[in-house]
KETIVO-484660 format. One record per residue: residue number from 1; x, z, y of N, C-alpha, C, O, CB in turn. Coordinates in steps of 0.001 Angstrom, whole numbers, always signed. Glycine has a CB too. Example, Ala and Ser with C-alpha at 12.3 -4.5 7.8 and 13.67 -1.06 7.14 Angstrom:
# KETIVO-484660
SITE,num,n_east,n_up,n_north,ca_east,ca_up,ca_north,c_east,c_up,c_north,o_east,o_up,o_north,cb_east,cb_up,cb_north
SITE,1,+13190,+7800,-5690,+12300,+7800,-4500,+13200,+7800,-3300,+14236,+8465,-3319,+11308,+9046,-4473
SITE,2,+12850,+7080,-2250,+13670,+7140,-1060,+12900,+7870,+30,+13409,+8039,+1138,+14084,+5725,-598
# end
This chain:
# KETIVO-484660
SITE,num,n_east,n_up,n_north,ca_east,ca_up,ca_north,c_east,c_up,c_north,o_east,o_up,o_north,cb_east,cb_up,cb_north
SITE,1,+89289,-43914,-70739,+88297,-44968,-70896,+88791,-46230,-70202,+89299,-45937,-69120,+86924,-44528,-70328
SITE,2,+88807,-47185,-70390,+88828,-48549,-70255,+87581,-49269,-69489,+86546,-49388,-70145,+88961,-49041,-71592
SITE,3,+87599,-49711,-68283,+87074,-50319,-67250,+87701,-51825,-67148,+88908,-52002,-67307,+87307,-49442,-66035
SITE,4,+86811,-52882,-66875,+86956,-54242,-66351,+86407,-54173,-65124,+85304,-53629,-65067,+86341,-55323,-67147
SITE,5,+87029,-54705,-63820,+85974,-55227,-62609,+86382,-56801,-62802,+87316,-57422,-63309,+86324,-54503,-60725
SITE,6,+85074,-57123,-62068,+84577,-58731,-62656,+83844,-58952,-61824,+83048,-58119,-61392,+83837,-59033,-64063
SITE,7,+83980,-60484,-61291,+82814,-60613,-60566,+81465,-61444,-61234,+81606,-62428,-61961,+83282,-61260,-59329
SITE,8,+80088,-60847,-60840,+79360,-60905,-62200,+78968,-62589,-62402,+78361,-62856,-61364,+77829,-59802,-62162
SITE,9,+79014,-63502,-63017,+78214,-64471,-63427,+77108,-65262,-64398,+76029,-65736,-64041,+78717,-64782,-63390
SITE,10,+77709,-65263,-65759,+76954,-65138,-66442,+75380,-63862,-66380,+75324,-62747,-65861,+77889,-65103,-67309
SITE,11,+74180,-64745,-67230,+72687,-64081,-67187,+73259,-62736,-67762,+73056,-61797,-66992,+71274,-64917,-68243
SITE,12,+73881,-62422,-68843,+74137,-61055,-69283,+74818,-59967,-67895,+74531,-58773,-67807,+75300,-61249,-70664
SITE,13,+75458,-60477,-67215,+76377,-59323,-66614,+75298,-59250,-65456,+74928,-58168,-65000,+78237,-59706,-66135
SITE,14,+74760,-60613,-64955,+73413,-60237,-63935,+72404,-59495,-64295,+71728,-58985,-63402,+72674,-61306,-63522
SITE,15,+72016,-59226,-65899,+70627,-58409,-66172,+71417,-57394,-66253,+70942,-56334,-65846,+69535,-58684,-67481
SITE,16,+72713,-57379,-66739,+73106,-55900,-67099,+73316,-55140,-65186,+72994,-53975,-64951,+75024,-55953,-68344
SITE,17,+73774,-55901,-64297,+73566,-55465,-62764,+72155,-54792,-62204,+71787,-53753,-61656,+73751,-56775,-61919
SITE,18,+71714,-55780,-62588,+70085,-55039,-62230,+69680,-53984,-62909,+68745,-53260,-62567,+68866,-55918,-62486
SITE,19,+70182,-53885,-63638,+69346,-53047,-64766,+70080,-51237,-64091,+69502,-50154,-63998,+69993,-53703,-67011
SITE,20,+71526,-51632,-63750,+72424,-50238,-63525,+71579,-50067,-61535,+71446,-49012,-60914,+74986,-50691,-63697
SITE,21,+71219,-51361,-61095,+71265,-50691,-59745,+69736,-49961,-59785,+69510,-48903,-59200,+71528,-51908,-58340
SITE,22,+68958,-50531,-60391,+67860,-49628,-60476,+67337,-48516,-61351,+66275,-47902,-61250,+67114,-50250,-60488
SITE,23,+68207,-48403,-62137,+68436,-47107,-63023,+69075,-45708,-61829,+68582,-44584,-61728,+69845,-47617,-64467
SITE,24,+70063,-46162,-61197,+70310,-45197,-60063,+69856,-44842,-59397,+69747,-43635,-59181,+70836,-45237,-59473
SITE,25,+68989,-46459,-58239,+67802,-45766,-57384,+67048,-45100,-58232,+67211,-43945,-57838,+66862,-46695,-56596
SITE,26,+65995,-45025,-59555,+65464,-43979,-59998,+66056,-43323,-60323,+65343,-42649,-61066,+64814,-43992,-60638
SITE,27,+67459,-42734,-60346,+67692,-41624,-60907,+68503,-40674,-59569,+68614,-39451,-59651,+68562,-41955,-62343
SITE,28,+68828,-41179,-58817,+69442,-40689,-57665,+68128,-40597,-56490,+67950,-39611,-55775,+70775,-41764,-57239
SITE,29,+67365,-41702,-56468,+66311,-41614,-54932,+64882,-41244,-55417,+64029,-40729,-54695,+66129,-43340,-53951
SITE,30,+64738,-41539,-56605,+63465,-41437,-57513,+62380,-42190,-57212,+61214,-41795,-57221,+62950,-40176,-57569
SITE,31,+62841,-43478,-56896,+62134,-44603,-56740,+62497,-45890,-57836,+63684,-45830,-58156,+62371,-44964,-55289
SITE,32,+61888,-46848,-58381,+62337,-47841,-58800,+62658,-49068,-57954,+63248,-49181,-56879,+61629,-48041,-59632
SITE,33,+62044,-50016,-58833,+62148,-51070,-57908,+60889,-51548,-56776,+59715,-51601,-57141,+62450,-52157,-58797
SITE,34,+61351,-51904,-55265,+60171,-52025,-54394,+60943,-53363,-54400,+62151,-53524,-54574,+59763,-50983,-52924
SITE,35,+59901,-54371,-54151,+60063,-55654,-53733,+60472,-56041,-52467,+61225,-57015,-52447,+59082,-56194,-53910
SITE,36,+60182,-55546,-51422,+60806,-55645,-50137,+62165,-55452,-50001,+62861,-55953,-49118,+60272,-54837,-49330
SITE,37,+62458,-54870,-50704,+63798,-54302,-50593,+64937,-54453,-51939,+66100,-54046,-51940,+63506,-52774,-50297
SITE,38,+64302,-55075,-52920,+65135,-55201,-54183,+64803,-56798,-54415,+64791,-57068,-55616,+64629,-54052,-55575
SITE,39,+64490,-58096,-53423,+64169,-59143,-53295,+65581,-59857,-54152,+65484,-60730,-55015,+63799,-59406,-51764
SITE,40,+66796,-59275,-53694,+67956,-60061,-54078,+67831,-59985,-55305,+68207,-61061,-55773,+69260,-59690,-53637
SITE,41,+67454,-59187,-56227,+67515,-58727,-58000,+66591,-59630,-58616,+66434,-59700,-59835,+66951,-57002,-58459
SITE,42,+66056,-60237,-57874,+65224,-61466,-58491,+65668,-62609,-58944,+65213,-63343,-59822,+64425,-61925,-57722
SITE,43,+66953,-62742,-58019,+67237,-64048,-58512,+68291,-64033,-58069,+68508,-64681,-57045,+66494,-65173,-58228
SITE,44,+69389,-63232,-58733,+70545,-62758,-58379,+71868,-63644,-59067,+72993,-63160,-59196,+70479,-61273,-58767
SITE,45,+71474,-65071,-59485,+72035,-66209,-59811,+72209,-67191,-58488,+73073,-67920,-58001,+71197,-66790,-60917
SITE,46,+70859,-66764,-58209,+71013,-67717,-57070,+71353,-67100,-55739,+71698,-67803,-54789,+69767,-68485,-56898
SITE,47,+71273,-65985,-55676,+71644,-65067,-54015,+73342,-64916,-54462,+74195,-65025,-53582,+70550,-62887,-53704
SITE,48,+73774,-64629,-56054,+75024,-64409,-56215,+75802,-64983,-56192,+76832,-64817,-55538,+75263,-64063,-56836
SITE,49,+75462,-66060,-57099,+76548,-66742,-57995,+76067,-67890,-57367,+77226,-68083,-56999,+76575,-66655,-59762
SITE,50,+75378,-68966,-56830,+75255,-70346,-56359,+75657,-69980,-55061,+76262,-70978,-54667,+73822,-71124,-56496
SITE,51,+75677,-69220,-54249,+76005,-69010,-52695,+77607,-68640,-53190,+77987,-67900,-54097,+74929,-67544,-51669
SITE,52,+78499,-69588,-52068,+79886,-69266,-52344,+80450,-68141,-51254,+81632,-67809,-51164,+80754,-70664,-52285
SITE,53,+79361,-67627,-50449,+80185,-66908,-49466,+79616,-65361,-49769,+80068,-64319,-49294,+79949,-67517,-47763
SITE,54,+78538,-65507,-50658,+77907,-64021,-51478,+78719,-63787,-52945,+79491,-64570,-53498,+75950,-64230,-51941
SITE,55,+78257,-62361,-53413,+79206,-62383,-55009,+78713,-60563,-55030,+78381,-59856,-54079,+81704,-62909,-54904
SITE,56,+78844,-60191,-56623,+78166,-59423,-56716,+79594,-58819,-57849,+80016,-59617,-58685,+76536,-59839,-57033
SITE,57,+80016,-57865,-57787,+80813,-57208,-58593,+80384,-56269,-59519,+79575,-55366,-59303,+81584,-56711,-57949
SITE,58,+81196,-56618,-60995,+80853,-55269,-61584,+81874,-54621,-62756,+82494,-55216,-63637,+79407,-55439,-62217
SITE,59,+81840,-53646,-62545,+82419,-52444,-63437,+82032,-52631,-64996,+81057,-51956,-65325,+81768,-50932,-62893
SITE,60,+82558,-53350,-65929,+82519,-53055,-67102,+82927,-51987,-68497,+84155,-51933,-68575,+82767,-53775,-67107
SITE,61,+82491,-51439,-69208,+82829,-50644,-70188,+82361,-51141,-71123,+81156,-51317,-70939,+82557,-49473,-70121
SITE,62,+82847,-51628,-72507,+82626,-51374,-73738,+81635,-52299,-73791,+80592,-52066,-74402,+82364,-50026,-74144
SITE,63,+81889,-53595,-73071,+80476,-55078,-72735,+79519,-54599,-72019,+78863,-55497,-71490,+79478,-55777,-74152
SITE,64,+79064,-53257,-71713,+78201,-53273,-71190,+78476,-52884,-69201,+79387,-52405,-68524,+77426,-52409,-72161
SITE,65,+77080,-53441,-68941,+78092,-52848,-67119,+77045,-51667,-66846,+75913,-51321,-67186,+78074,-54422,-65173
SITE,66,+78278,-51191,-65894,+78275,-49515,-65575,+78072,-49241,-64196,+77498,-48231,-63789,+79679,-48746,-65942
SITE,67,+78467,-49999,-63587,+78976,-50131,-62296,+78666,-51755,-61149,+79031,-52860,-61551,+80567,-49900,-62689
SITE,68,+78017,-51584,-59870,+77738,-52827,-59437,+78581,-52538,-57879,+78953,-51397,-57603,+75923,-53224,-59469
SITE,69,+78765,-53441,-57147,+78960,-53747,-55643,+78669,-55335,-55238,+79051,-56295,-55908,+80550,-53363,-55240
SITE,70,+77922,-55407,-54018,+77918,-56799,-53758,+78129,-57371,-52198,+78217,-56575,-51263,+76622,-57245,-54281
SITE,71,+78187,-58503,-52041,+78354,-59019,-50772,+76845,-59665,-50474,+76312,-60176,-51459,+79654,-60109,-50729
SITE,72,+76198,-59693,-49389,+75430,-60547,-49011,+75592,-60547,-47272,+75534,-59637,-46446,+74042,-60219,-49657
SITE,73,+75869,-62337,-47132,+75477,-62713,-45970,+74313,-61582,-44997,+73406,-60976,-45566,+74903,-64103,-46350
SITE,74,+74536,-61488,-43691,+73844,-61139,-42775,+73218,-59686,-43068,+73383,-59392,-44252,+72955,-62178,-42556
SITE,75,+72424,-58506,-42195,+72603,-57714,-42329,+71088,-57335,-42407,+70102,-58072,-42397,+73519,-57343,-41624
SITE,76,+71191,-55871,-42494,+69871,-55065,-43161,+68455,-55789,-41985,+68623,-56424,-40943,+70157,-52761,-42953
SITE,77,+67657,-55547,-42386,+65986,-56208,-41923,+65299,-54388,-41399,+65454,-53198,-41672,+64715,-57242,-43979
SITE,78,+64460,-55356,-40449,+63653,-54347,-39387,+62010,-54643,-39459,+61533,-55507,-38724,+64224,-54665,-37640
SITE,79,+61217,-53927,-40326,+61635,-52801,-40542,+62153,-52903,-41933,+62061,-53975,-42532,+60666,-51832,-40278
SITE,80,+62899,-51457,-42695,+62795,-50272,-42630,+63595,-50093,-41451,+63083,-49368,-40599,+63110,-49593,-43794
SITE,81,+64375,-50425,-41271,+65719,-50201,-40129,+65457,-50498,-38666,+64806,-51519,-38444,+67012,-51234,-40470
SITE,82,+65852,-49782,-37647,+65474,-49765,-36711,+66297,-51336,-35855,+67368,-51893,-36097,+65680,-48269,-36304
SITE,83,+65202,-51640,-34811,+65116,-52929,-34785,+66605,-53159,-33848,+67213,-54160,-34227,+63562,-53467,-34148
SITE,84,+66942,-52782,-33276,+68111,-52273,-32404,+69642,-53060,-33640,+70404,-53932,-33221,+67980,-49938,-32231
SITE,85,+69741,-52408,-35235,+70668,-53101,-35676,+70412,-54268,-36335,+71395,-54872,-36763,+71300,-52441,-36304
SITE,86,+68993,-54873,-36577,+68777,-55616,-37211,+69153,-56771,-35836,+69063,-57981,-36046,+67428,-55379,-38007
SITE,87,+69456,-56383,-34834,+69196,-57516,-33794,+71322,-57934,-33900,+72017,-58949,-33900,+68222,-56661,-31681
SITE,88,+71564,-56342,-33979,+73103,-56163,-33750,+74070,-57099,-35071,+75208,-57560,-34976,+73442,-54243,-33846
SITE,89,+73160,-57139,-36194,+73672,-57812,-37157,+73157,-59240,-37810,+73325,-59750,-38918,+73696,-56940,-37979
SITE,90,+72358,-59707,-36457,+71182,-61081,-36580,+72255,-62220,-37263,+71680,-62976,-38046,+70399,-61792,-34640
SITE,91,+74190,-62550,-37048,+74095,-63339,-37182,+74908,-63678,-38603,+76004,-63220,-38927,+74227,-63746,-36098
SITE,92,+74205,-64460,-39242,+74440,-64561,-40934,+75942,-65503,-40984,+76646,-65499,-41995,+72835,-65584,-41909
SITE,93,+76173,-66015,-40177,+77820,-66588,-40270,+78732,-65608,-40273,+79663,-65622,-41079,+78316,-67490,-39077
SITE,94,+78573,-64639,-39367,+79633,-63746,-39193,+79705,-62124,-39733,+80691,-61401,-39877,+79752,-63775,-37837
SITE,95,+78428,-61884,-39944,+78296,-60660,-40444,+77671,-60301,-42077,+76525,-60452,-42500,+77500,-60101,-39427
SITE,96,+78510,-59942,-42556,+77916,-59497,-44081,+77622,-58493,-44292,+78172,-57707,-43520,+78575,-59598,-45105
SITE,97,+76759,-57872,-45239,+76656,-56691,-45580,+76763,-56363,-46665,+76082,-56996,-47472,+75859,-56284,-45279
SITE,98,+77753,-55105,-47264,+77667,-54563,-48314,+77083,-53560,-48899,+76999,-52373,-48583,+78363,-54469,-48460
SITE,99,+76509,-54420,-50181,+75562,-53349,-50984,+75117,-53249,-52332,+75791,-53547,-53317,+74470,-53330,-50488
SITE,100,+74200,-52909,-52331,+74118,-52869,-53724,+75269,-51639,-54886,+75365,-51487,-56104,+74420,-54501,-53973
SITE,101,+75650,-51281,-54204,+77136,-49707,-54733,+76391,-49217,-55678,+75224,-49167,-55289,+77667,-48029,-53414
SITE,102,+76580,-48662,-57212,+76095,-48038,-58101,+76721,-48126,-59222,+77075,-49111,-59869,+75028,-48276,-58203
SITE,103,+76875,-46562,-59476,+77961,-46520,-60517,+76723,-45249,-61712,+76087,-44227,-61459,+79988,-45676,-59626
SITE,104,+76927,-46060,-62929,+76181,-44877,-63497,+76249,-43633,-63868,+77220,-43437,-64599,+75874,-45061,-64207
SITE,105,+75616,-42715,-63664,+76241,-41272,-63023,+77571,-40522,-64608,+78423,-39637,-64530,+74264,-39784,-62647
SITE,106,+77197,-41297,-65683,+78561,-40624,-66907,+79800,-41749,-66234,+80974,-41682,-66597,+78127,-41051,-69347
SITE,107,+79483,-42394,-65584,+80896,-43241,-65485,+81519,-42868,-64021,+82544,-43450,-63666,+80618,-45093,-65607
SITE,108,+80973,-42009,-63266,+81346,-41492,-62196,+82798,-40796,-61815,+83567,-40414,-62698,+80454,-40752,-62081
SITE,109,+83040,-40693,-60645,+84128,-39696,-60701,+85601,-40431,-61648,+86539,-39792,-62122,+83374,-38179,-61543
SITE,110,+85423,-41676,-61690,+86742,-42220,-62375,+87446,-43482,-61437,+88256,-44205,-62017,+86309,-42848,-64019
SITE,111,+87140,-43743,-60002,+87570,-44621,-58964,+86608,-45887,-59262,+87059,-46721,-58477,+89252,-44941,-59021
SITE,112,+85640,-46446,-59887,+85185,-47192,-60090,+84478,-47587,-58491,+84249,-48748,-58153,+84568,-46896,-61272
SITE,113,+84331,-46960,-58039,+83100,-46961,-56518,+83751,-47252,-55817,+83365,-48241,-55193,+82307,-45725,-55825
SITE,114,+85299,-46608,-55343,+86491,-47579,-54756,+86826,-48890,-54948,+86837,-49744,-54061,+87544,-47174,-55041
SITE,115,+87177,-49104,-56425,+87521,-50190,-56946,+86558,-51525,-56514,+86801,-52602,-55969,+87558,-49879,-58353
SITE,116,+85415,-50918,-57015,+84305,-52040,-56651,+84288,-52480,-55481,+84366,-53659,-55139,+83012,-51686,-56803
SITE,117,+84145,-51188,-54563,+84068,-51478,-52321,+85282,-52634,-52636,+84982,-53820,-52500,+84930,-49448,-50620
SITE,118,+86818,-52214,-53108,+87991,-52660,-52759,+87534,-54657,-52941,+87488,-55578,-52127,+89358,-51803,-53946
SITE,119,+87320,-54569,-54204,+87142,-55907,-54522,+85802,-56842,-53317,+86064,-57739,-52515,+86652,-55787,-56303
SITE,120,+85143,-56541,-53454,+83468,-56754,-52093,+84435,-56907,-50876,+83953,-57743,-50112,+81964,-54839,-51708
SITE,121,+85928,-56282,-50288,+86280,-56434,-49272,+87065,-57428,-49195,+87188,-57927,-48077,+86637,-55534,-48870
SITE,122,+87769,-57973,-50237,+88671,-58261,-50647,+88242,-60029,-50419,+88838,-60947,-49856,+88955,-57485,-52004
SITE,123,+86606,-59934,-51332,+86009,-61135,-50922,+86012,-61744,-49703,+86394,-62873,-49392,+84960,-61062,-51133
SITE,124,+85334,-60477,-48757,+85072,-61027,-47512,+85622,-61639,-46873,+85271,-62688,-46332,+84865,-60512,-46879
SITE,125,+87110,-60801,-46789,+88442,-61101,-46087,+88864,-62440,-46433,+89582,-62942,-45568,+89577,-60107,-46467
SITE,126,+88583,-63324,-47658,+89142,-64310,-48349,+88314,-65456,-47436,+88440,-65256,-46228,+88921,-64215,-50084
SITE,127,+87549,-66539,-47769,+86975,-67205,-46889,+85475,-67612,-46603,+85042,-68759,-46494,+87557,-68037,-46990
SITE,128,+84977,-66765,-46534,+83655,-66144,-46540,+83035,-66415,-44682,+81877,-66751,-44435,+83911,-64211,-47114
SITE,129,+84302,-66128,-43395,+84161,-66449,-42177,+83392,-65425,-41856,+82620,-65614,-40916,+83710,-67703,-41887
SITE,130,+83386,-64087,-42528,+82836,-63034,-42151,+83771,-62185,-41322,+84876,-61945,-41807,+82342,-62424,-43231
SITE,131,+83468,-61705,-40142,+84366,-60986,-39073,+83988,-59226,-39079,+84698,-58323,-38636,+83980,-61761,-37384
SITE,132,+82484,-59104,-39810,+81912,-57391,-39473,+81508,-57103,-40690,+80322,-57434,-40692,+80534,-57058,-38314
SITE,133,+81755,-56723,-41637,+81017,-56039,-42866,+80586,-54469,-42229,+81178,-53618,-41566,+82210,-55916,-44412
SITE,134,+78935,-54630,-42948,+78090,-53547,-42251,+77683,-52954,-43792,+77838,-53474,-44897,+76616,-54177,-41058
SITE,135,+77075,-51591,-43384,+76439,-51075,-44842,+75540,-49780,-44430,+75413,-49362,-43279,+77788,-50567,-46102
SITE,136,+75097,-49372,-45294,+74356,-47867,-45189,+74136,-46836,-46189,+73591,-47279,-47200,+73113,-48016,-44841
SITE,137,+74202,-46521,-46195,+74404,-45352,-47770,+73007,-44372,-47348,+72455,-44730,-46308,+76461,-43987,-47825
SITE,138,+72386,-43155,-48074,+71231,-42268,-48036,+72267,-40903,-48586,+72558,-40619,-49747,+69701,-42849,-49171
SITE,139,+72633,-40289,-47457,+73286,-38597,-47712,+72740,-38113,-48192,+72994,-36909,-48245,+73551,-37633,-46875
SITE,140,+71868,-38492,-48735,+70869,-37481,-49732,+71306,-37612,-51113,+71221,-36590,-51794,+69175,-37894,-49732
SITE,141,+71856,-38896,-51781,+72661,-38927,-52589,+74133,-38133,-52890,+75116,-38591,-52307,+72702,-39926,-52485
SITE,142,+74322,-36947,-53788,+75361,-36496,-53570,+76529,-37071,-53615,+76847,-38036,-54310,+75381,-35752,-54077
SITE,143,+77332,-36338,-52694,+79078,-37177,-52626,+78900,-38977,-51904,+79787,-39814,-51742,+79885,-37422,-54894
SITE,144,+77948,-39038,-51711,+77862,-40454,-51079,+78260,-40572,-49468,+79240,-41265,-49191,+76313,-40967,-51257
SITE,145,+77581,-39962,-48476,+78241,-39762,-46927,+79874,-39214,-47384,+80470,-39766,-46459,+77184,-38295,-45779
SITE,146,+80925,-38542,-48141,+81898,-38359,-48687,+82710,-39602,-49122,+83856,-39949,-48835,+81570,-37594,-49553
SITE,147,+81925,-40067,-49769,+83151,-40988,-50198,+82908,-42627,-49035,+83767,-43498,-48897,+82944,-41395,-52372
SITE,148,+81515,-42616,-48363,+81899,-43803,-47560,+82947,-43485,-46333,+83651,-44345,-45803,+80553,-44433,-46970
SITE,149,+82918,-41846,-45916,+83777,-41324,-45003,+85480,-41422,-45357,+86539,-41451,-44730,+83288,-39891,-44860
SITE,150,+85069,-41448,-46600,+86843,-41128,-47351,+87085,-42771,-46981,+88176,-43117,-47433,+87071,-40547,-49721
SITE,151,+86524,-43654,-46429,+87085,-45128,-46662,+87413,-45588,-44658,+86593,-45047,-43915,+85443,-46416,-47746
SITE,152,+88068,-46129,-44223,+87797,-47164,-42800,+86780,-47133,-42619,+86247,-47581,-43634,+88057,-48583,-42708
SITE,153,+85910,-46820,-41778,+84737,-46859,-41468,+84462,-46604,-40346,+85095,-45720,-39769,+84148,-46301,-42080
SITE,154,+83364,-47351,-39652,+83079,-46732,-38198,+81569,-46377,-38468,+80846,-47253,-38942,+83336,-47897,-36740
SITE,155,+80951,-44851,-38126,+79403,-44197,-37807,+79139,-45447,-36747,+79719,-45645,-35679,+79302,-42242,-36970
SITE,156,+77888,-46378,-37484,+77326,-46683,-36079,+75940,-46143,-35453,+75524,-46445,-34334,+77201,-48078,-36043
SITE,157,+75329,-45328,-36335,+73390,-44851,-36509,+73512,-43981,-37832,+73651,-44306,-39011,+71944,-46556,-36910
SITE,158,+73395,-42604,-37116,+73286,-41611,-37875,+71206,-41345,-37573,+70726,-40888,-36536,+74640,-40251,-37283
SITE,159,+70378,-41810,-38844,+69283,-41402,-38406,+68728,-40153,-38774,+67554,-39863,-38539,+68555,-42222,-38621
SITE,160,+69487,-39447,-39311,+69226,-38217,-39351,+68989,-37320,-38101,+68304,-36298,-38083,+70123,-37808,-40015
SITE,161,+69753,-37940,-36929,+70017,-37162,-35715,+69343,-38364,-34735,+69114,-39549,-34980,+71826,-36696,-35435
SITE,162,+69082,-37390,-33281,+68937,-38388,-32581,+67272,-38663,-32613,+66365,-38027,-33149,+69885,-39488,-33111
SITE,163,+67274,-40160,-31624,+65355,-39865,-31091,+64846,-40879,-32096,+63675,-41238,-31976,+64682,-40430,-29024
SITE,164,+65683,-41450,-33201,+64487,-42194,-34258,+65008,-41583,-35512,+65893,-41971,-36276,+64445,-44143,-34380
SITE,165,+64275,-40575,-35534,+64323,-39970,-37041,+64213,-41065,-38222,+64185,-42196,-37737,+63032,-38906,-37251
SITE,166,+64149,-41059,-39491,+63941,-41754,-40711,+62274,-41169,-40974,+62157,-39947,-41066,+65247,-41313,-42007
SITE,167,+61244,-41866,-41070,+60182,-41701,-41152,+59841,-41234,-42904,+58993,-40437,-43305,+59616,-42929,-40507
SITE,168,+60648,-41898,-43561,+60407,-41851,-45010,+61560,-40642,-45433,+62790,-40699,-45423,+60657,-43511,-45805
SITE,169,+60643,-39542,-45800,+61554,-38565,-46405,+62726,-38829,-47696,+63583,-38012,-48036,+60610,-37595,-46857
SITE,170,+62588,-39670,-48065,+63400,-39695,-49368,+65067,-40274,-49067,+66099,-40266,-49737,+62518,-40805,-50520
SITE,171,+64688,-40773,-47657,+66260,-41137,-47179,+66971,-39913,-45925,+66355,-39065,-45279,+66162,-42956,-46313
SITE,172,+68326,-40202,-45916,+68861,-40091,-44693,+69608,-40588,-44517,+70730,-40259,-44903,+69127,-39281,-44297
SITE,173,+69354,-41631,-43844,+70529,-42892,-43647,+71670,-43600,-42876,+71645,-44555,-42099,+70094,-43623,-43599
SITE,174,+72247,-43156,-43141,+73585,-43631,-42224,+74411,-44763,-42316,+75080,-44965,-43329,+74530,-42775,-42307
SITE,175,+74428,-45707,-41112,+74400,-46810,-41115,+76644,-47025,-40669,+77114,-46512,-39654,+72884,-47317,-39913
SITE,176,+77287,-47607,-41401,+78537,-47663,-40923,+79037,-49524,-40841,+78354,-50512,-41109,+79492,-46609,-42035
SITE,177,+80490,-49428,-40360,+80649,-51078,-40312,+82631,-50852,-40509,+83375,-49881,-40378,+79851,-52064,-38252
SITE,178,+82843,-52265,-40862,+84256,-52212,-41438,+84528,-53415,-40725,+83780,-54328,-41075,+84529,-52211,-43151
SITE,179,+85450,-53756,-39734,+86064,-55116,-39090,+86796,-55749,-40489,+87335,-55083,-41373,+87363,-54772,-37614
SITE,180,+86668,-57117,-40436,+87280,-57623,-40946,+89004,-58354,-40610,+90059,-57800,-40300,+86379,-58146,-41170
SITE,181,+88602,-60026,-40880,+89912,-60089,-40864,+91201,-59875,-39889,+91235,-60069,-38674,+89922,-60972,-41170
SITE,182,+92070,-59502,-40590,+93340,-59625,-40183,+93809,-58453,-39345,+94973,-58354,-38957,+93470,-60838,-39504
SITE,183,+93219,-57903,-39182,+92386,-56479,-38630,+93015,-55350,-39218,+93797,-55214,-40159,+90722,-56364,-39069
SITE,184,+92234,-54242,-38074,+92845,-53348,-38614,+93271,-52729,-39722,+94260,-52029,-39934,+92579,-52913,-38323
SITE,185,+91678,-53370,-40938,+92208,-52700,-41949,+93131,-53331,-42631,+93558,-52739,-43622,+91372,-52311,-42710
SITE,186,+93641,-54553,-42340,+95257,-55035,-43238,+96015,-54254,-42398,+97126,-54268,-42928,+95937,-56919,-43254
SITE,187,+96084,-53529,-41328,+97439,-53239,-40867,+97998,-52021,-41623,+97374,-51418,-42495,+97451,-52986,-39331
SITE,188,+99214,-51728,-41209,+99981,-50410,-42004,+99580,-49086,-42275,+99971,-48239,-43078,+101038,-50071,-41411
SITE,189,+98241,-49131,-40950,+97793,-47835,-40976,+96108,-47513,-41895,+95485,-46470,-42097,+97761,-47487,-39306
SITE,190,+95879,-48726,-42205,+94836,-48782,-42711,+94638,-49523,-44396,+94574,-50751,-44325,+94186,-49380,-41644
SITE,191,+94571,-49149,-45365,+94545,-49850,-46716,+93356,-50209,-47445,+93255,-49275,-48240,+95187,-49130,-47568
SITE,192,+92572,-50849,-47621,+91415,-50417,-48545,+91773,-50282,-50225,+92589,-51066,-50710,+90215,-51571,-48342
SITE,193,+91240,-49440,-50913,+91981,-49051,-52521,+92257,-50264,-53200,+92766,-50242,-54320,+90962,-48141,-53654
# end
């Protein structure tokens, strides 16, 4: 099969983004879309594509997209997240977070989820003036704690364990972070795909 990664711009590749990241959360978390938390999908022209230091990637097949990853300035919000990293990742110059990862489950299992992280890092590193890319994945999703482990990564808040459980059963969330430039992960011992 034949894959494009792209970074998304045009209204088609943005509805076709939204459309794959919330097809997953319902089909992987069994939730749709909540507004608190899916705020960027609103207006994902303007959080994406008019902000030059944000960008939203995607996995194409056959015109249609399959596959999303994105960058956004500054890091996850408290609540859901405990207030401790929302303080650790307060500052929007230097810290980005990646998200938005979703690959649709027939297009799985073909490096697309690499490919995508690879490119989202690739951004950062470029001139963005981002120094910490942060993220969080839900182990409850299969192969997901797996493949963010298979990448550079540092555990910073495992809430599965420990004295602040995840209050909302449908997650278990583990919170990781990737240094940026110039850093370890360009060195010899470290590659991203």
């Amino acid at each position: 099969m034949n894959y494009s990664i792209t970074r998304a711009t045009s209204e088609l590749q943005l509805e076709g983004a939204r459309r794959v990241v919330l097809e997953v959360a319902q089909r992987d978390l069994g939730y749709g879309y909540v507004p608190e938390w899916h705020w960027d999908l609103d207006d994902l022209d303007g959080v994406y594509v008019r902000n030059p230091r944000q960008a939203m990637f995607i996995a194409m097949h056959d015109e249609e997209v399959v596959g999303t990853c994105a960058l956004r300035m500054g890091g996850p919000s408290s609540p859901p997240h405990p207030a401790w990293l929302a303080e650790r990742y307060s500052d929007p110059h230097q810290v980005a977070q990646l998200l938005r990862l979703a690959v649709l489950p027939e297009h799985r299992r073909k490096g697309l989820a690499r490919e995508l992280v690879g490119r989202v890092w690739e951004f950062a590193t470029a001139d963005t003036g981002t120094t910490l890319l942060c993220l969080h994945t839900n182990a409850k999703v299969p192969g997901a704690e797996d493949f963010w482990r298979s990448l550079p990564v540092r555990e910073i808040h495992d809430a599965r364990t420990g004295d602040m459980p995840e209050a909302d059963p449908r997650f278990e969330t583990i919170h990781f972070e990737l240094d940026l430039p110039g850093r370890a992960l360009r060195s010899q011992h470290h590659q991203m795909p």
